[in-house]
Phi, psi and omega in degrees: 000143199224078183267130173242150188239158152312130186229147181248165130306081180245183187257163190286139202264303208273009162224023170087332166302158177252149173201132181340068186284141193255135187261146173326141170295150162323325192290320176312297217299121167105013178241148166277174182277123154286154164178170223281151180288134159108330185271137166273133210261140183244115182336021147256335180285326160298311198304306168325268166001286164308318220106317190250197213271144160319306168334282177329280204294352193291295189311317181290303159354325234223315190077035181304138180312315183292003160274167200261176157293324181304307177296323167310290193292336170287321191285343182283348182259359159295284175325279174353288181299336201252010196043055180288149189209109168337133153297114192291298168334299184285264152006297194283307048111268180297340170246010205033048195218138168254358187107356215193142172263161144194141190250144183244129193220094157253153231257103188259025178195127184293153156084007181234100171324121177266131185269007201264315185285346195337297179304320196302274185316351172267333170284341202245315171310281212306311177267016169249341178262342157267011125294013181048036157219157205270175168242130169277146168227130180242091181304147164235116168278177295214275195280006171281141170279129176302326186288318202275302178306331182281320152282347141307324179313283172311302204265000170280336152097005190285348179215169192252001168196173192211139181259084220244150172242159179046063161314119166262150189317286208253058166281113163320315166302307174293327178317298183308319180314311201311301186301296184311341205049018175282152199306152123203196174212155186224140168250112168117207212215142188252198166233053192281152167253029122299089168334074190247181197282137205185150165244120156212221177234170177270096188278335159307289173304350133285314113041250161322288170299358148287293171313319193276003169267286178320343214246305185286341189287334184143011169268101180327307195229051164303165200253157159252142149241112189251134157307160200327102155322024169254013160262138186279348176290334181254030166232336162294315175280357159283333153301295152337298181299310184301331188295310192285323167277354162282279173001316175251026163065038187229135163276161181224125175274142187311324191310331193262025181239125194220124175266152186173148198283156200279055183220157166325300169345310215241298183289344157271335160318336171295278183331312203281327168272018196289318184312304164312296168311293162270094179279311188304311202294127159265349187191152201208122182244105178283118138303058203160100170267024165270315186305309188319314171290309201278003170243017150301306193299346187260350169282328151311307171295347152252351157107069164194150189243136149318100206139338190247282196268318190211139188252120215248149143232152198233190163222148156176153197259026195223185172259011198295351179300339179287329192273340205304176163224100358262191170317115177269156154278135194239138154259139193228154148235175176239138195299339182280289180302338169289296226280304209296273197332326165290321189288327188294300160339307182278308206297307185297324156330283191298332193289346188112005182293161098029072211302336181310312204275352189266084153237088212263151146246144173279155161241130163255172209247144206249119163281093212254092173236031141091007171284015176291312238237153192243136155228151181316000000 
């Protein structure tokens, strides 16, 4: 294939020379490069294109200092148009790099999508792919050992980092990462005194800031319902939470601290005993807005409304708190923007940085629509 352009001058990168490039017509611009169905186009098919040397476009690709800007920018948006994609195979081949990331996603109830990593995965794939690696999502089922998937992961040799979720104080998995050296990151935070790399939310400080809204709206003995205590993110907000009723000289009975997996399920089974457990209880911070939909429902289903007879508050990295009936007050982040951080974070992982330095903490925002407050 053969387009002819209008030819300009720039200079030639590997000697210094001027030498003829050919630039686009007006017509071109902002169109796509046609070409044959089925062929695959290769940097001699850009080179071709162009005019210039295989060389020239691999190196402007590449962005060698020794291409001028101006070629740069022409052979990539041409290469674009005409739809070139790196041979990964060859490229892995010459770097021993494959290319691919992979985030381990487990999964805590069968046959039902969480609807919560969706986003996660999507912030980290969308900025890993403009860094030119693909993403793998690997589910952790039920009955899977979490160490044995992250070493399967590692010893198939199939990705150059790896992304692990649902941090334990003494997580086995960063150990082994630590050990293998191989690159990653993780959301959320271990007690490791080995230092790795990590993304999260300051869980404490919600925590915290949850008991003093419930305390202050008027609830004596509000409940935490905290996700599975084997995690360290549900032992921060218990940590949190606790700070804030010593501080006022109040105790927290264990009774009123309730662990439970992060689902509909489970948060309406809470619910439905709450009247039996706490006959007393006025008020509640579901630490989960999946657990959060499912204890509206069960609170309906014993004849109480959020908002009204009791007062909710939720967490979550999605907005679903808007859609709830009613609306909850949330502390929210967003589950997308985690996803970006973990891929910058795993990237930087990968290049050889300083694991001290990859350690983000989030502060999350409190979204306020008044389900604290009890109304007639």
């Amino acid at each position: 294939m053969r387009v002819e352009f209008p030819r300009r001058i720039v200079a030639r990168e590997t000697q210094g020379e001027q030498t003829d490039v050919p630039k686009p017509q007006g017509s071109m611009i902002g169109r796509k490069l046609r070409r044959d169905v089925g062929q695959r186009v290769t940097l001699r098919t850009v080179a071709t294109t162009l005019g210039l040397s295989v060389t020239t476009v691999s190196r402007a690709l590449k962005e060698g200092p020794e291409v001028n800007r101006e070629t740069i920018e022409l052979v990539k948006k041409v290469a674009g148009e005409l739809g070139y994609r790196p041979n990964l195979g060859g490229l892995n081949l010459r770097t021993g790099k494959t290319h691919a990331i992979g985030i381990v996603l487990p999964f805590e109830r069968q046959g039902e999508m969480n609807i919560v990593v969706a986003s996660v995965v999507e912030g980290v794939s969308r900025s890993m792919k403009g860094l030119g690696y693909r993403t793998t999502v690997v589910p952790q089922l039920q009955a899977d050992d979490p160490l044995a998937t992250v070493r399967d992961l590692v010893e198939e040799g199939s990705v150059d980092g790896v992304i692990i979720t649902h941090t334990r104080p003494q997580d086995d998995r960063v150990k082994y990462l630590l050990e293998v050296g191989m690159p990653f990151v993780t959301f959320g935070r271990t007690e490791l005194l080995s230092k790795h790399p990590s993304v999260d939310l300051d869980h404490e400080t919600i925590g915290a800031e949850a008991a003093r809204l419930l305390l202050d709206a008027g609830h004596d003995a509000p409940l935490l319902i905290a996700p599975s205590s084997q995690f360290t993110y549900s032992l921060q907000f218990v940590k949190g939470w606790t700070k804030t009723f010593t501080a006022r000289n109040l105790s927290v009975p264990d009774t009123l601290i309730h662990f439970a997996a992060t689902t509909p399920n489970s948060g309406q089974e809470i619910a439905k005993n709450i009247a039996s457990w706490h006959p007393d209880a006025t008020g509640a911070f579901v630490a989960s807005e999946e657990a959060a939909l499912g204890f509206l429902a069960g609170l309906r289903m014993k004849g109480r409304q959020a908002g009204r007879d009791f007062a909710l508050v939720t967490y979550g990295g999605t907005t679903l708190h808007d859609f709830f009936n009613p609306p909850l007050s949330s502390y929210y982040y967003s589950n997308y923007l985690i996803g970006e951080r973990l891929a910058s974070l795993l990237h930087r992982s990968m290049a050889g940085e300083d694991f001290s330095k990859l350690s983000e903490l989030v502060q999350a925002e409190f979204v306020d629509h008044g389900s604290q407050s009890l109304r007639p």
